[in-house]
VOPAGU-2260 file (C-alpha; in pm, 1 decimal, decimal comma):
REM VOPAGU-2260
SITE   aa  ch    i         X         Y         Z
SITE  UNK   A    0    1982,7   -3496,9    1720,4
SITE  UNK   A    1    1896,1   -3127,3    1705,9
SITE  UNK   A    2    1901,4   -3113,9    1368,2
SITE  UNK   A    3    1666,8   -3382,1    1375,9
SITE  UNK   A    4    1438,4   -3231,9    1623,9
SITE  UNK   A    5    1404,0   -2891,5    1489,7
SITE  UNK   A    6    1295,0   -3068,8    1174,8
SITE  UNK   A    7    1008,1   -3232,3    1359,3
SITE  UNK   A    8     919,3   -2927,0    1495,9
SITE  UNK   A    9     902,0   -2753,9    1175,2
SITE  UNK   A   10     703,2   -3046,2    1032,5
SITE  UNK   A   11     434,5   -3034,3    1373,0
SITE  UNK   A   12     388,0   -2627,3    1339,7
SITE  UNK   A   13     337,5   -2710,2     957,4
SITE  UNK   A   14      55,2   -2984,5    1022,7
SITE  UNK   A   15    -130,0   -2796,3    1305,4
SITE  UNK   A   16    -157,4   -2510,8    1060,1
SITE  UNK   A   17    -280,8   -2759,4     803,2
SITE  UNK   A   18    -520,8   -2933,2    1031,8
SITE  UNK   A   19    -640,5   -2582,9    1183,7
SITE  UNK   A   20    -706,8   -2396,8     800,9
SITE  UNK   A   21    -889,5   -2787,2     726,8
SITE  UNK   A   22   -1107,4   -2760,0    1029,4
SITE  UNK   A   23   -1233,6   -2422,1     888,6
SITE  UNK   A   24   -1212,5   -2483,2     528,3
SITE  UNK   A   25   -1588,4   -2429,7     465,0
SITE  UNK   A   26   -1620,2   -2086,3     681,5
SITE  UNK   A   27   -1324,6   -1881,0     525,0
SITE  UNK   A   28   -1005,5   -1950,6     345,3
SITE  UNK   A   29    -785,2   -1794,1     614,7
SITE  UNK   A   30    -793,9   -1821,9     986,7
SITE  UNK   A   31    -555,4   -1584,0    1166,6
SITE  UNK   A   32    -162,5   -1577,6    1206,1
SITE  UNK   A   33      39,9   -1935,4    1177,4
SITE  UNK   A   34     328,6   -1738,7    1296,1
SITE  UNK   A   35     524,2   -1423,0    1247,0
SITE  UNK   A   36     924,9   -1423,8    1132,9
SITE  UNK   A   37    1132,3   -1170,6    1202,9
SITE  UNK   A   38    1462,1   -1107,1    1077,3
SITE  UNK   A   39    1696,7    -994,0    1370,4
SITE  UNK   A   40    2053,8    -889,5    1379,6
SITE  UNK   A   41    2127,7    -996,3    1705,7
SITE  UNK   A   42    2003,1   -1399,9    1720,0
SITE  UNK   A   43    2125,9   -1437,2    2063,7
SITE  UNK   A   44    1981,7   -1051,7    2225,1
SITE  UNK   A   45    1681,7   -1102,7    2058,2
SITE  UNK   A   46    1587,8   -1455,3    2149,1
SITE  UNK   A   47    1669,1   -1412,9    2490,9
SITE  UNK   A   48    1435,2   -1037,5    2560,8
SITE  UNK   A   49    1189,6   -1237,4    2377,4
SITE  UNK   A   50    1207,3   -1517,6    2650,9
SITE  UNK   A   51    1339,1   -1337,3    2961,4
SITE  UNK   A   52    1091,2   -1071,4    2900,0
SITE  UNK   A   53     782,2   -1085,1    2712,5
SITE  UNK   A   54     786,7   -1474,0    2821,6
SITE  UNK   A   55     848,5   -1662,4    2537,6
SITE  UNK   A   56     946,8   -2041,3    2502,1
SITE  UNK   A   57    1236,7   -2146,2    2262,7
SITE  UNK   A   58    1089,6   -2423,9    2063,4
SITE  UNK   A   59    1384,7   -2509,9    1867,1
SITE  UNK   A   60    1670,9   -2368,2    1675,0
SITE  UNK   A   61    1836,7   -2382,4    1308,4
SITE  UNK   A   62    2180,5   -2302,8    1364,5
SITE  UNK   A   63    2247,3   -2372,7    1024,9
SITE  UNK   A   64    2006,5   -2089,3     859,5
SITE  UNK   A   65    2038,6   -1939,6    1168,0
SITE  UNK   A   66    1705,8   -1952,0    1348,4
SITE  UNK   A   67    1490,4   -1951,7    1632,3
SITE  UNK   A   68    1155,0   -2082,9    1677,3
SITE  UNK   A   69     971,6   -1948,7    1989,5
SITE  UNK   A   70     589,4   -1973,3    2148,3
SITE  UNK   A   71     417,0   -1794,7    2449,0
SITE  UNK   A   72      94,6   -2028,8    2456,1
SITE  UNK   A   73     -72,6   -1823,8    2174,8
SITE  UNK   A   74     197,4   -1694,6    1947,7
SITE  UNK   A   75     454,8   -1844,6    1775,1
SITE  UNK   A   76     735,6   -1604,0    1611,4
SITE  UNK   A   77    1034,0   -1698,2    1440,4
SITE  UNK   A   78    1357,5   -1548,1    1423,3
SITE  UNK   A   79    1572,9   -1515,6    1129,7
SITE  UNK   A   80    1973,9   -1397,2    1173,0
SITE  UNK   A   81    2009,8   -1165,3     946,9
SITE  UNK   A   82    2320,4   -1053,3     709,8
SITE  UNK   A   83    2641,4    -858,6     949,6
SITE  UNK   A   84    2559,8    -552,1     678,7
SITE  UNK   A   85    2191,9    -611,6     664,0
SITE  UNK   A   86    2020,4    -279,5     573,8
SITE  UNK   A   87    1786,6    -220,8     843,0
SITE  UNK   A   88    1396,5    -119,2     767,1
SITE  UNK   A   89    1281,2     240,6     811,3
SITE  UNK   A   90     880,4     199,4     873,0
SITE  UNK   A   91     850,7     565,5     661,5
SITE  UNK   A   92    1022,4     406,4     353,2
SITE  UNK   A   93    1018,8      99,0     312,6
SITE  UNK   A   94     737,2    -148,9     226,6
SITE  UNK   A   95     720,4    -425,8     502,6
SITE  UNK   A   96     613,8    -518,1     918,3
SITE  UNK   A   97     528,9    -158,1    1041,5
SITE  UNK   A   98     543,7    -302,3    1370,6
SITE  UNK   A   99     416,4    -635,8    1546,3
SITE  UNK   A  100     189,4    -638,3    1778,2
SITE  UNK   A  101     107,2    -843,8    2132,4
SITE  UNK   A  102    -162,3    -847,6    2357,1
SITE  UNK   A  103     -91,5    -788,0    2692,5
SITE  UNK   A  104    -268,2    -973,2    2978,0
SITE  UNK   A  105    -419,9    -648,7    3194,2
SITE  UNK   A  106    -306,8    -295,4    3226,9
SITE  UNK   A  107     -56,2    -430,4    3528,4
SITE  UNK   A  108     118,3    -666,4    3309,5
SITE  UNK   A  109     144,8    -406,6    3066,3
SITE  UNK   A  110     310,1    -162,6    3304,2
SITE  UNK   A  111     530,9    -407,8    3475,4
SITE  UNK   A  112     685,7    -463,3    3118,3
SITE  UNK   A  113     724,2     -97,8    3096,6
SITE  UNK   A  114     896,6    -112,2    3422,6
SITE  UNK   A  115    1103,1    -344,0    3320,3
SITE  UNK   A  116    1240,3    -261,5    2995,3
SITE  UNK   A  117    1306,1     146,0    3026,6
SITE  UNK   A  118    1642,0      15,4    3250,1
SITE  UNK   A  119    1708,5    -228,3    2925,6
SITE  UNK   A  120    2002,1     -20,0    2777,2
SITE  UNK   A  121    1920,4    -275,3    2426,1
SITE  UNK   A  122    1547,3    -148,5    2413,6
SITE  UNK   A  123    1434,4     158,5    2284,7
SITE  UNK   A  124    1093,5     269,4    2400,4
SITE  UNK   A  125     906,5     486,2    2148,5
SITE  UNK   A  126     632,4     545,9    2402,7
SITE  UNK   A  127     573,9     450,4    2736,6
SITE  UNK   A  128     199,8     322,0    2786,8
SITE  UNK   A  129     -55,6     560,3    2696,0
SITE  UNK   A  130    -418,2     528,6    2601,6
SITE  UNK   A  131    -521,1     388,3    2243,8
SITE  UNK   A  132    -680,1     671,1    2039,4
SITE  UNK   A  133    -853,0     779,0    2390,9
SITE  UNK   A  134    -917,1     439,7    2551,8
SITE  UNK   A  135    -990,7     208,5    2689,8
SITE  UNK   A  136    -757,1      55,4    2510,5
SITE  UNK   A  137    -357,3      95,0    2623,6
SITE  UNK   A  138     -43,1      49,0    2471,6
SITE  UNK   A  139     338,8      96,8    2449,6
SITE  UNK   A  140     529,2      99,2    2155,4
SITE  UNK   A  141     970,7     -18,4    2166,3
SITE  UNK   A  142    1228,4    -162,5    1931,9
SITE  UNK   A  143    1383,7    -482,4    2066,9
SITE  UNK   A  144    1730,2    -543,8    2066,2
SITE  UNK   A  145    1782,5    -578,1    1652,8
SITE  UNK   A  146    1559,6    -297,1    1633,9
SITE  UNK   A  147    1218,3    -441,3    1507,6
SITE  UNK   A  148     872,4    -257,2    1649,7
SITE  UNK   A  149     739,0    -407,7    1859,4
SITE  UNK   A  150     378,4    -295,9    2005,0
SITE  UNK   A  151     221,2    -451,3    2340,1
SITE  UNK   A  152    -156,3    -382,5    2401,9
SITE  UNK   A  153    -442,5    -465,7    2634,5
SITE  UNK   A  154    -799,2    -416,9    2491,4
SITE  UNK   A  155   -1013,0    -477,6    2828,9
């Protein structure tokens, strides 16, 4: 049965991207992010920061690949188990996701997740919020718990 239903799942995300490039087809050939996949070496740790903490849904699940398929209203990201000797990315060297970014809902929000993850012994926190190349943009940059930059940001 959960085989079944991630299928379906996978099937619906691939439609509504369908549909949505179709409803644009005449204005331009792309129309923003279908969704972002990550590969994580911790399935489990990652999934559940994504959810507990920047408030994430769990769609569905591949347990055979493994996967996870997750959505906060606006974003969907999947995430990929990777390899137990998986080489992991160095943003200076190798060619690939510098860093993904999401938009934070106000300078509170932004600062409560702040709050929250500098006691996260699994998250490391590049920088803590700071203005954006002098504002008024602000941001925070961390690595989750597989290590992938992440950047949250509120443009007001």
């Amino acid at each position: 049965m959960k085989k079944l239903s991630t299928q379906i799942i996978t099937c619906l995300l691939f439609l509504l991207g369908t549909l949505t490039l179709a409803a644009h087809a005449d204005e331009k050939s792309t129309a923003g992010f279908d969704h972002v996949g990550l590969a994580v070496s911790d399935l489990d740790a990652s999934a559940t920061f994504f959810v507990d903490v920047l408030d994430f849904e769990i769609r569905g699940r591949d347990k055979k690949y493994p996967a996870a398929f997750l959505n906060n209203g606006s974003m969907t990201l999947t995430l990929w188990q990777t390899a137990d000797d998986a080489v992991k990315f160095d943003r200076k060297n190798n060619v690939g996701l510098h860093h993904l970014a999401i938009k934070a809902t106000s300078f509170e929000a932004l600062d409560a997740l702040y709050e929250k993850m500098k006691s996260m012994p699994s998250v490391a926190i590049e920088f803590a919020p700071e203005l954006f190349y002098g504002g008024p943009a602000k941001h925070m940059i961390f690595r989750e718990p597989s290590g992938n930059r992440i950047e949250v940001i509120y443009r007001p």
